[in-house]
C-alpha positions, -999 to +999 in steps of 0.1 A: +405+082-210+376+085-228+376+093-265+364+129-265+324+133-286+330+153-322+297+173-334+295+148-358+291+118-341+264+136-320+247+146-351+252+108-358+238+094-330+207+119-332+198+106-365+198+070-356+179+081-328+151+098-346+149+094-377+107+099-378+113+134-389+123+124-427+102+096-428+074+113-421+087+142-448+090+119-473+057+098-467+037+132-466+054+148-494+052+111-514+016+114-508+011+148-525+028+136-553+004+105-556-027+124-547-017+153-569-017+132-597-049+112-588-067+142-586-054+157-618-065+126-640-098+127-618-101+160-631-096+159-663-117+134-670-143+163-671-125+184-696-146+183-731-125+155-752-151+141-776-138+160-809-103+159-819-082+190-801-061+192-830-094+199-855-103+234-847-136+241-860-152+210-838-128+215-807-140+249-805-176+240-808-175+217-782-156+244-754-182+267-761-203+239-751-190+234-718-202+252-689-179+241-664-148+250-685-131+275-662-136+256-628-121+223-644-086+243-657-089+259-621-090+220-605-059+211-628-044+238-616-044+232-582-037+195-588-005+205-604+005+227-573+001+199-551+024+178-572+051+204-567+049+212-533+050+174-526+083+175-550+097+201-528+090+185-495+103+151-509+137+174-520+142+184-482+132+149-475+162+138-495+190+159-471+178+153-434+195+173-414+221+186-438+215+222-464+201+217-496+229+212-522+232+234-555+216+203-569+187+203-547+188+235-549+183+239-594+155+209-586+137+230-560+139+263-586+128+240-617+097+230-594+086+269-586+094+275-623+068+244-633+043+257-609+048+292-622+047+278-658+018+262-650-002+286-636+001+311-671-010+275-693-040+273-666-048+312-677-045+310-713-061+277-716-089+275-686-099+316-693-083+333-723-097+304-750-128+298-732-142+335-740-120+332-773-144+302-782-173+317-767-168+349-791-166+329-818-199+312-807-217+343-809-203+364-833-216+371-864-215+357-897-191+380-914-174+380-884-162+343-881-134+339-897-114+370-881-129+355-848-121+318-856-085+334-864-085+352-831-093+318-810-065+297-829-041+326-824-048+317-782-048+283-791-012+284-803-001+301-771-013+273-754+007+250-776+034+272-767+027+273-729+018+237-725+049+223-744+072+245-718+053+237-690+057+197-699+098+208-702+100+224-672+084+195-652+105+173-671+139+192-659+127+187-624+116+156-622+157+147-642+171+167-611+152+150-584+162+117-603+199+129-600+194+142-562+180+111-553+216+090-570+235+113-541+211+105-513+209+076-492+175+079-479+155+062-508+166+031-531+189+045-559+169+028-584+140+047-572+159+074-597+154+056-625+113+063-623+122+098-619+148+102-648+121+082-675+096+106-664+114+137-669+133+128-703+096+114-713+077+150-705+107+168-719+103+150-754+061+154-748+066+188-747+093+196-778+063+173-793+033+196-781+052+228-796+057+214-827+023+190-832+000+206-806-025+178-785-023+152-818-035+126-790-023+105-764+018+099-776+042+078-757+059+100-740+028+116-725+021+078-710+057+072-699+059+107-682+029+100-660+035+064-657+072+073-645+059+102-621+035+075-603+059+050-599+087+071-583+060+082-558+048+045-553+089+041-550+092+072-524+057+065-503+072+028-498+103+035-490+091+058-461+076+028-448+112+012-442+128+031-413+159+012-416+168+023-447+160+058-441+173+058-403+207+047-417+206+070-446+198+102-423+229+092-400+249+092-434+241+122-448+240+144-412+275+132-408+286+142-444+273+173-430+297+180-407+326+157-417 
């Protein structure tokens, strides 16, 4: 007689059979990540960075400068959305056919908590400072130094706002590290990328709270570094359908075993 069909081999057999799904989840969201991050250093490289950010007096000279100020903060900001929602997609990406895990789960909730992170850093930096700087530009005489005070005051929100957001992207990018040890459908040491870039933004940003922007550290270069190459890592892998057809049969049977 013939051996009667359980849900999961048929869940099985539809994974091996199309597997273009994921792979084409993982290669889009792979691409976000990568393009996110090329536009956010393309970006950036307009933001004033002549004078030092930690010396005051000249940083705030040279915002007050800038006429493009707001507009540039607004480009990072959308740069660092499109990083997360590739994140996200690369997270469902991860469990093909299968519901997210409380693991996936935290990593999806520390992404929306970077983006929303984010998006208060963006405000306080990109508009609060800029008519703080301005202000200070214009003001007069006797007023400086109660207007220089007022602008540093922002600043150190900023400090404040920019060391969490660096923490929060930093406990993501750890959590899509660990998700990606329990999947099968990228290379485990794919994870390792992911885990150096989130312990190196979470020690860049206990360093930005406590020093402010002293300058380019090591942890700020290992971060980003870290971030590119686990979405080289992911974008390649979604290139090798064998891997990821066999991982998707895995982890849809899991499913239902």
């Amino acid at each position: 007689m013939p051996t009667p069909t359980t849900s999961a081999d048929t869940v099985r057999d539809q994974a091996i059979a199309d597997p273009a799904p994921s792979r084409t989840l993982l290669r889009t969201s792979a691409g976000l990540m990568l393009r996110g991050v090329a536009a956010a250093f393309a970006v950036t490289q307009l933001h004033p960075a002549h004078e030092a950010p930690n010396d005051h007096h000249a940083a705030f000279a040279e915002y007050a400068a800038s006429d493009s100020w707001i507009m540039v903060h607004l480009g990072q900001f959308a740069a660092g959305l499109v990083i997360v929602v590739g994140i996200l997609g690369l997270l469902r990406a991860l469990r093909p056919g299968r519901a997210p895990s409380l693991l996936t789960r935290a990593a999806e909730m520390a992404a929306v908590l970077s983006a929303s992170v984010l998006a208060v850093l963006q405000a306080v930096d990109g508009v609060a400072l800029k008519h703080a700087v301005d202000s200070l530009a214009t003001v007069p005489p006797d007023l400086q130094q109660a207007a220089f005070h007022d602008a540093e005051i922002v600043r150190w929100i900023e400090w404040s706002m920019a060391g969490y957001y660096r923490i929060a992207i930093g406990l993501t990018m750890v959590l899509v590290g660990l998700a990606v040890t329990r999947s099968h459908v990228l290379p485990r040491w794919a994870a390792l990328f992911a885990l150096v870039s989130g312990v190196a933004f979470i020690a860049d940003g206990i360093d930005v709270s406590n020093s402010g922007f002293a300058g380019t550290s090591i942890w700020s270069l290992g971060s980003w570094a870290g971030l590119i190459l686990f979405a080289a890592a992911a974008t390649a892998a979604s290139w090798w359908p064998r891997r990821l057809r066999t991982g998707s049969a895995r982890t849809a049977a899991d499913a239902h075993s």
